[in-house]
MARDRENRO-346978 format. One record per residue (C-alpha): x negated, y negated, z; residue in one letter. Coordinates in steps of 0.25 Angstrom, whole numbers, plus 5000, padded with zeros to 4 digits. Example, Ala and Ser with C-alpha at 12.3 -4.5 7.8 and 13.67 -1.06 7.14 Angstrom:
<recs>
REC east north   up res
REC 4951  5018 5031   A
REC 4945  5004 5029   S
</recs>
This chain:
<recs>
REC east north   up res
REC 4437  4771 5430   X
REC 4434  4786 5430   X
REC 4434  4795 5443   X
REC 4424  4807 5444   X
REC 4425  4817 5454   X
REC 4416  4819 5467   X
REC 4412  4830 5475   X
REC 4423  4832 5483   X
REC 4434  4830 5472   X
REC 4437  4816 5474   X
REC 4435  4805 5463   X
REC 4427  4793 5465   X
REC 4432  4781 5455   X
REC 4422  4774 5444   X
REC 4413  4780 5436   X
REC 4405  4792 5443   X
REC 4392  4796 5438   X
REC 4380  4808 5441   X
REC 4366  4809 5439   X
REC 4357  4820 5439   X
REC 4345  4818 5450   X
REC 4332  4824 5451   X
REC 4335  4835 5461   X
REC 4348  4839 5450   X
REC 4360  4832 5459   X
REC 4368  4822 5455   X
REC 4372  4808 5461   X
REC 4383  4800 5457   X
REC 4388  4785 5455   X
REC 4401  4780 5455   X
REC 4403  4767 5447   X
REC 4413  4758 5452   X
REC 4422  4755 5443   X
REC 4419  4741 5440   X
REC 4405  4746 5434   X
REC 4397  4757 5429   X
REC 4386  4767 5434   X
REC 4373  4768 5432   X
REC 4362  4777 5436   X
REC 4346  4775 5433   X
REC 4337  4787 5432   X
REC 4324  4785 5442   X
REC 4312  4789 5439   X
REC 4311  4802 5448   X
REC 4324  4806 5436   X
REC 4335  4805 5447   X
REC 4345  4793 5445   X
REC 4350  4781 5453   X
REC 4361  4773 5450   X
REC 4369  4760 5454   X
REC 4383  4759 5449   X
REC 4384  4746 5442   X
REC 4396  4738 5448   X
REC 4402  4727 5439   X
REC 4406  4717 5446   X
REC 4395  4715 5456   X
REC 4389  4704 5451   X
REC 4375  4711 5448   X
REC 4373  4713 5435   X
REC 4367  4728 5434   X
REC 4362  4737 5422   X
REC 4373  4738 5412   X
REC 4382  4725 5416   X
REC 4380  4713 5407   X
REC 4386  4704 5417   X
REC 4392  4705 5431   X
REC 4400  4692 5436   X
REC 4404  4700 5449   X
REC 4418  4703 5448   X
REC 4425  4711 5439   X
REC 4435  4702 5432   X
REC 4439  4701 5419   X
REC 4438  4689 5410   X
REC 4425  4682 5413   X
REC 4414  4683 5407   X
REC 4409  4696 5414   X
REC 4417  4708 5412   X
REC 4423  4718 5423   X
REC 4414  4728 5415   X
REC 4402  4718 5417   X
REC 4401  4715 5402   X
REC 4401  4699 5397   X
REC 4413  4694 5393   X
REC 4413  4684 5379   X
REC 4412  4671 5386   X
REC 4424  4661 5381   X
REC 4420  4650 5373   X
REC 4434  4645 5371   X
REC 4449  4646 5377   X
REC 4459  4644 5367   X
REC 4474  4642 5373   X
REC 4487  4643 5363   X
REC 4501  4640 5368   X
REC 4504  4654 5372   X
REC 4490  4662 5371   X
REC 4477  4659 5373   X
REC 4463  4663 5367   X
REC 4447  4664 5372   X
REC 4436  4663 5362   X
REC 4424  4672 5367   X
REC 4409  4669 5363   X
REC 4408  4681 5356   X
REC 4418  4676 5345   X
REC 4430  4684 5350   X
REC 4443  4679 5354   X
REC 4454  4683 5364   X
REC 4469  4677 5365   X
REC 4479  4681 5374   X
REC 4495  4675 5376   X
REC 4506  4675 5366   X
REC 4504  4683 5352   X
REC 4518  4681 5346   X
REC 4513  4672 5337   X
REC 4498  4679 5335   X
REC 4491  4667 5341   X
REC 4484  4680 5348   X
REC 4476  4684 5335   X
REC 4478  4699 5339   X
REC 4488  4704 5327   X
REC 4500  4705 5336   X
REC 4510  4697 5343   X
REC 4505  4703 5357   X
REC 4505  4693 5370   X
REC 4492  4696 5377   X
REC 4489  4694 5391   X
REC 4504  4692 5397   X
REC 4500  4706 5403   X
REC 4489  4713 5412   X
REC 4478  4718 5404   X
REC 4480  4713 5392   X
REC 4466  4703 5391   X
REC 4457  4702 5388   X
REC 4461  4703 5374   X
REC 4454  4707 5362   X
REC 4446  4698 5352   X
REC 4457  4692 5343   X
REC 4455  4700 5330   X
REC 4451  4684 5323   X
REC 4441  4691 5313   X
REC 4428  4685 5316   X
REC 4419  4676 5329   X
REC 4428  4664 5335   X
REC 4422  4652 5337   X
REC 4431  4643 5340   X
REC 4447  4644 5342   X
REC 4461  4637 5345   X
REC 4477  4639 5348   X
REC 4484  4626 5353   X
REC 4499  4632 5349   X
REC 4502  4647 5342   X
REC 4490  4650 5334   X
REC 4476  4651 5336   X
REC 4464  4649 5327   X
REC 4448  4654 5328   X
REC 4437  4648 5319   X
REC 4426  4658 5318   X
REC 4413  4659 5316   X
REC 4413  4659 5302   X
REC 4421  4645 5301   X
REC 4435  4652 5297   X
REC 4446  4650 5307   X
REC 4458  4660 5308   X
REC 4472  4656 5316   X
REC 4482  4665 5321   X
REC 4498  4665 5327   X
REC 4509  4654 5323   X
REC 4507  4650 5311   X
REC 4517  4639 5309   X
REC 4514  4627 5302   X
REC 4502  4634 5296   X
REC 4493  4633 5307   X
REC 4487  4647 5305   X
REC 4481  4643 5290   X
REC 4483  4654 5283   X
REC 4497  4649 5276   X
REC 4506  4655 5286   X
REC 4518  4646 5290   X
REC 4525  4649 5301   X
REC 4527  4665 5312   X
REC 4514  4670 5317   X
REC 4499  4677 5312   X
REC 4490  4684 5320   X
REC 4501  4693 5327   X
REC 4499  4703 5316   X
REC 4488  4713 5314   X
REC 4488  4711 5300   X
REC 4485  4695 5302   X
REC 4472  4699 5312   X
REC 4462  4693 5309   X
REC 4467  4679 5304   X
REC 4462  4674 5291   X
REC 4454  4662 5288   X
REC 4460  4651 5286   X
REC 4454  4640 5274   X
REC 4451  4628 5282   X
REC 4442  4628 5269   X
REC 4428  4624 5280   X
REC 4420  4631 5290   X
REC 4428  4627 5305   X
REC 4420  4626 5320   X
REC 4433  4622 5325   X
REC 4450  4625 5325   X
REC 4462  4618 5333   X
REC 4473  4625 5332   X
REC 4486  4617 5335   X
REC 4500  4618 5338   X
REC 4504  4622 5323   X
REC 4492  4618 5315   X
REC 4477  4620 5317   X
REC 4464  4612 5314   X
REC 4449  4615 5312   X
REC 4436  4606 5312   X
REC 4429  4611 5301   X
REC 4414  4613 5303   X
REC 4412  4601 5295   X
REC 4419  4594 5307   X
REC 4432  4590 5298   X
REC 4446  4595 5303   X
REC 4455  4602 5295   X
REC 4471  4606 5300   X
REC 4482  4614 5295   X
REC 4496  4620 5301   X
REC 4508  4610 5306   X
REC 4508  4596 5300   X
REC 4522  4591 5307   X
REC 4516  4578 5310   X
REC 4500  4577 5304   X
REC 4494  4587 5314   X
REC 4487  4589 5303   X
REC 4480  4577 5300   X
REC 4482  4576 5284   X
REC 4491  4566 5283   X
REC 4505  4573 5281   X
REC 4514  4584 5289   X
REC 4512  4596 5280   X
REC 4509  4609 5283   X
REC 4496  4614 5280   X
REC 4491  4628 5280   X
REC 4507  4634 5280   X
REC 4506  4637 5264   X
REC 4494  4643 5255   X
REC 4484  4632 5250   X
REC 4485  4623 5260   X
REC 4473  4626 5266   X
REC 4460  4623 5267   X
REC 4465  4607 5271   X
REC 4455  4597 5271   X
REC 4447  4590 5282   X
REC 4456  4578 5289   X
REC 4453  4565 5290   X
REC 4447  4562 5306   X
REC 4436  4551 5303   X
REC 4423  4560 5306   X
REC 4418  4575 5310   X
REC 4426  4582 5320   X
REC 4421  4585 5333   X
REC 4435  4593 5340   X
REC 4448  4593 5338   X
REC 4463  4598 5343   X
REC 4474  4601 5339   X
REC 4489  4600 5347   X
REC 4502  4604 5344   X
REC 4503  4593 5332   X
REC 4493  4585 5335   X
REC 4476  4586 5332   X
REC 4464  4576 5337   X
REC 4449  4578 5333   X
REC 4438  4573 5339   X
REC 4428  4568 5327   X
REC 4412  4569 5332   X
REC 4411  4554 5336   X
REC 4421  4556 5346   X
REC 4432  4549 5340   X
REC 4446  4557 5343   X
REC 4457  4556 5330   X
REC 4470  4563 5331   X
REC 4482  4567 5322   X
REC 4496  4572 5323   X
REC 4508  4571 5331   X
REC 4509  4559 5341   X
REC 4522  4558 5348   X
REC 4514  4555 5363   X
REC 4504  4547 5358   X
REC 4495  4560 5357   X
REC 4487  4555 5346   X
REC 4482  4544 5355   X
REC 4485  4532 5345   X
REC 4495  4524 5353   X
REC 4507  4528 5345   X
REC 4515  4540 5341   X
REC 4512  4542 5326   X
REC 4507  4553 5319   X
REC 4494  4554 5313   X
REC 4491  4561 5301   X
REC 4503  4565 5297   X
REC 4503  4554 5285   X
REC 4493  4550 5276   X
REC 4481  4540 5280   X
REC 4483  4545 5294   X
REC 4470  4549 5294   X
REC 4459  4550 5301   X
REC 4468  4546 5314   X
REC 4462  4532 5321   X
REC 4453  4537 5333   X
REC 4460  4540 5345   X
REC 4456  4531 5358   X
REC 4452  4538 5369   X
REC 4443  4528 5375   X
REC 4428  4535 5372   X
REC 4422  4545 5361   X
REC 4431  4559 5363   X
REC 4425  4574 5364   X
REC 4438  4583 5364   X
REC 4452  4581 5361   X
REC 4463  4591 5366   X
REC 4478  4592 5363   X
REC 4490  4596 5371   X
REC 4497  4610 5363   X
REC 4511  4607 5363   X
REC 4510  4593 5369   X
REC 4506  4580 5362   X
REC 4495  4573 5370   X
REC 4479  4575 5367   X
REC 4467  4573 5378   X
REC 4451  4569 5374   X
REC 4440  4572 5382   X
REC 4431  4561 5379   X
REC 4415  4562 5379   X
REC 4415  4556 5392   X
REC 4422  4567 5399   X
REC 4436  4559 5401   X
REC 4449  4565 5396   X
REC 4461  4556 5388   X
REC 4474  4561 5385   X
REC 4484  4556 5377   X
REC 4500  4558 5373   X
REC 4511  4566 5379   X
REC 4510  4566 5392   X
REC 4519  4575 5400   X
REC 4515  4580 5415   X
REC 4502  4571 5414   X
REC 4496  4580 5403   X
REC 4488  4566 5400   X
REC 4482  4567 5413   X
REC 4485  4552 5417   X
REC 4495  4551 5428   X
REC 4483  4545 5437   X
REC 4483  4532 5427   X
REC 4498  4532 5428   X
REC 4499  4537 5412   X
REC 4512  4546 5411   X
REC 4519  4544 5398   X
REC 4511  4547 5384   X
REC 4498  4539 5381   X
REC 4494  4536 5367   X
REC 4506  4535 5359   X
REC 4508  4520 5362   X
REC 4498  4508 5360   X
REC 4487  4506 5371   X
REC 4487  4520 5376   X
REC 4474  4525 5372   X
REC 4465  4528 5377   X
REC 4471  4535 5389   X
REC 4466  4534 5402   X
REC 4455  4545 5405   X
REC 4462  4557 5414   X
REC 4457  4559 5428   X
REC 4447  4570 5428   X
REC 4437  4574 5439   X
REC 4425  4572 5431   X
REC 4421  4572 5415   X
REC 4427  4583 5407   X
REC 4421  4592 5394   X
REC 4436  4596 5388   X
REC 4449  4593 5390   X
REC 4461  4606 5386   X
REC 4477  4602 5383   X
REC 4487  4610 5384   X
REC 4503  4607 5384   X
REC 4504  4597 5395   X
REC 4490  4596 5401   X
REC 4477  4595 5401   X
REC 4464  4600 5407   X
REC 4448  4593 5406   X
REC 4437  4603 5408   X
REC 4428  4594 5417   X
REC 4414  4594 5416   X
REC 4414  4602 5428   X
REC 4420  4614 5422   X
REC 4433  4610 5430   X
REC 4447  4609 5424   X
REC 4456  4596 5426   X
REC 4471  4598 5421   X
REC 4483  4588 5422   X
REC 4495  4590 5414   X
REC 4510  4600 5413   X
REC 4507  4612 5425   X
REC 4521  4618 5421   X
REC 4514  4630 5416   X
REC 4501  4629 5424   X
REC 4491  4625 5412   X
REC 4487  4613 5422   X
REC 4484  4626 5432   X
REC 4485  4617 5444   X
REC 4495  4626 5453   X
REC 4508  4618 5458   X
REC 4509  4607 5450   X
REC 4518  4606 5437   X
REC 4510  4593 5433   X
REC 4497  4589 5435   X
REC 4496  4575 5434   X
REC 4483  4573 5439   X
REC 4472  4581 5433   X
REC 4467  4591 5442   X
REC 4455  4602 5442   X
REC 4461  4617 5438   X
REC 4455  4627 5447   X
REC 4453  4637 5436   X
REC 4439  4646 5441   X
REC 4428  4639 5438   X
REC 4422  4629 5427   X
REC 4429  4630 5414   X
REC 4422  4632 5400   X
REC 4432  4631 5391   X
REC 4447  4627 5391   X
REC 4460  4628 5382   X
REC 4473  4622 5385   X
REC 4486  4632 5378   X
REC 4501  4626 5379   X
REC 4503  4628 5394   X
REC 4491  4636 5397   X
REC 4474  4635 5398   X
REC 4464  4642 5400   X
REC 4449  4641 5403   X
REC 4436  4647 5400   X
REC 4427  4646 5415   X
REC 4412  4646 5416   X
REC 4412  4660 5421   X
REC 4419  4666 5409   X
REC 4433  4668 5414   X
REC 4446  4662 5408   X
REC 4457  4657 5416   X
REC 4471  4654 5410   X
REC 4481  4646 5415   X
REC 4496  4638 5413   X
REC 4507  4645 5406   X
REC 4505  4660 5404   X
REC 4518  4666 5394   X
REC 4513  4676 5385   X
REC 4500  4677 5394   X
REC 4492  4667 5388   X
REC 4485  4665 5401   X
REC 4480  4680 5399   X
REC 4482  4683 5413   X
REC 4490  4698 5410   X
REC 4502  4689 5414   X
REC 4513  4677 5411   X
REC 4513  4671 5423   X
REC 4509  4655 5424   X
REC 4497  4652 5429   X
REC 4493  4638 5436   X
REC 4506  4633 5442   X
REC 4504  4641 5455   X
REC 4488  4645 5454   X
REC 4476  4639 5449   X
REC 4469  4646 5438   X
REC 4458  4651 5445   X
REC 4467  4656 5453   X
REC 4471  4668 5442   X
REC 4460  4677 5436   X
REC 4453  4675 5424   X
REC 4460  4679 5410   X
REC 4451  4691 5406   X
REC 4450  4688 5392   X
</recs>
């Protein structure tokens, strides 16, 4: 805001202009600050002018948009200029990420390990003023991206995909075995990794990653502790030069969506069949047993799992071991560990584990207030987007990822008041946040390292909804 001086000495804030009239004196305009003035010339030569106030919800010469109000992070900016709508959240352990339809990318949280993609190990957003963050230097367009642990990866437009942070296990692909990348300016933009095919699609999990290849074949690399990797042993890949490109893995058919968990995976294959692999001490694979899959030979492709119809999306808990479909029909089933109801089933009486013994599967469908079109895990919950645009969540409320406020557990699921319809959603360890219909981003649940993006560490959904907290102005 400038201040120019008036007649009489004073000084008028905003932006003070003069014009000539016909007779030679001068009028003048003070914009308010929020906007800017302007002044038209008549056709007698004098001049007229309106100052143009963003913010009132008129769109006027000069403004590409005006939402009327002047807050930040939506999809009109306090300077009345069009935000990049958000085509995906992406949520981490302790950072999270928007990807923009321009191609950009902006994360915010914990950088210690470089999951931030900004050359340095710098938290973001645990203080005022510090979003909305710049473009994540990732070296070209982002289409798609992912971060279920400490590291995150981009595919771009050119097929290549790029990861960044803890680079345990080999996770990042690019032979590093173990401290971080991406939190040195020398290791900005990330290299490409030899997947050896164009990718449409990455999953980055809790030590290793995985890509659906544009041929529709998966293809994985990182931690094999116990056949995450799907290739029939429990080496590392990726961790030494050579390794990679790996081939495609046996799944039975073209892959529609997959995820990826802290040791676990599951793909959905075109026809709707759901096949998973890995670790499987809750039943989380959903085969009635504990029993690792792919991590000896012949294991694959893993026997479909039953889930009672055709499946559209599959989603996995980061740092838990229980995996939830949403089937075509709109119902949600979950399956595995299931502490603090994060299976969503305490109204059929279900509290322990479901799928690791026989006759478990399918599970019964959780109650949910109408047909949903994606369902998010995070640590100890769960959330359905409904058709509606309405979030339901159940699950662990500790740190207010459940965001219903003054409940520790959610048992049954309940609608989140978070704004307004919800877009797009992404569940972090303890945290979520959700892209609305009228381009703001609201965060929520645990908030260390500002993950949330708020300019602070403070929880939020144990004592307030999220609608209740301003938008992340990303």
């Amino acid at each position: 805001m400038t201040s120019e001086s008036t007649s009489d000495g004073s000084t008028a804030e905003g932006v003070m202009t003069s014009e000539s009239t016909s007779d030679g004196t001068t009028t003048s305009t003070t914009g308010d600050s929020t906007g800017d003035s302007t002044s038209d010339t008549t056709s007698d030569g004098s001049t007229t002018g309106e100052p143009l106030t963003c913010g009132d919800g008129d769109v006027e010469r000069g403004e590409a948009c005006d939402d009327g109000n002047n807050l930040g992070g939506d999809a009109c900016t306090p300077a009345c200029e069009h935000n990049p709508k958000i085509v995906q959240a992406v949520c981490g352990t302790y950072h999270s990420c928007v990807v923009l339809e321009d191609g950009t990318m902006r994360c915010w949280g914990s950088g210690a390990s470089g999951q931030l993609g900004y050359g340095d190990g710098t938290d973001r957003g645990d203080d005022p003023d510090e979003l909305p963050t710049p473009s994540v230097p990732v070296g070209g367009t982002v289409l798609r991206a992912s971060s279920s642990g400490m590291h995150t990866c981009a595919v771009l437009d050119t097929g290549k995909v790029r990861c960044w942070g803890l680079a345990s296990g080999g996770a990042l692909g690019n032979g590093a075995t173990n401290g971080a990348f991406g939190n040195n300016a020398s290791e900005v933009p990330p290299p490409d990794i030899d997947v050896g095919a164009p990718v449409r699609d990455v999953e980055a999990g809790g030590g290793f990653t995985c890509v659906i290849t544009e041929a529709d074949n998966v293809r994985c690399w990182g931690s094999n502790l116990t056949g995450e990797l799907g290739y029939g042993h429990t080496d590392n890949l990726g961790d030494e030069p050579g390794e990679l490109p790996v081939p495609d893995l046996e799944l039975g058919g073209p892959v529609a969506q997959l995820a990826a968990g802290t040791s676990h995976a599951c793909a959905v294959l075109k026809d709707g069949t759901l096949r998973c692999w890995g670790h499987n001490s809750f039943g989380q694979l959903g085969y009635g047993d504990t029993e690792a899959r792919g991590d000896e030979p012949g294991e694959m492709p893993p026997p479909p799992v039953d889930v009672g119809g055709p499946v559209a999306q599959v989603a996995i808990s980061t740092d838990f071991a229980f995996t939830c479909a949403l089937r075509t029909d709109g119902e949600v089933r979950c399956w595995g560990d299931n502490q603090d109801g994060s299976l969503g089933l305490y109204s059929h009486g279900i509290f322990g584990a479901v799928g690791d013994e026989p006759g478990e599967m399918p599970p019964p469908p959780v109650q949910l207030a109408g047909p949903a079109t994606a369902v998010s895990v995070g640590a100890l919950s769960a959330c359905a987007l409904l058709a509606t645009g309405e979030l339901q969540c159940w699950g662990s409320n500790g740190h207010g990822a459940v965001g219903v406020p003054g409940k520790v557990s959610v048992f049954i699921p309940t609608i989140v008041e978070v704004g307004g319809p919800v877009l797009h959603l992404d569940s972090g360890n303890s945290h979520r946040c959700a892209a609305l219909a009228d381009g703001t981003l609201r965060c929520w649940g645990g908030n260390i390292f500002g993950r949330l993006g708020l300019g602070h560490e403070m929880t939020i959904g144990l004592a307030e909804s999220p609608a209740s907290v301003g938008p992340v102005p990303y």
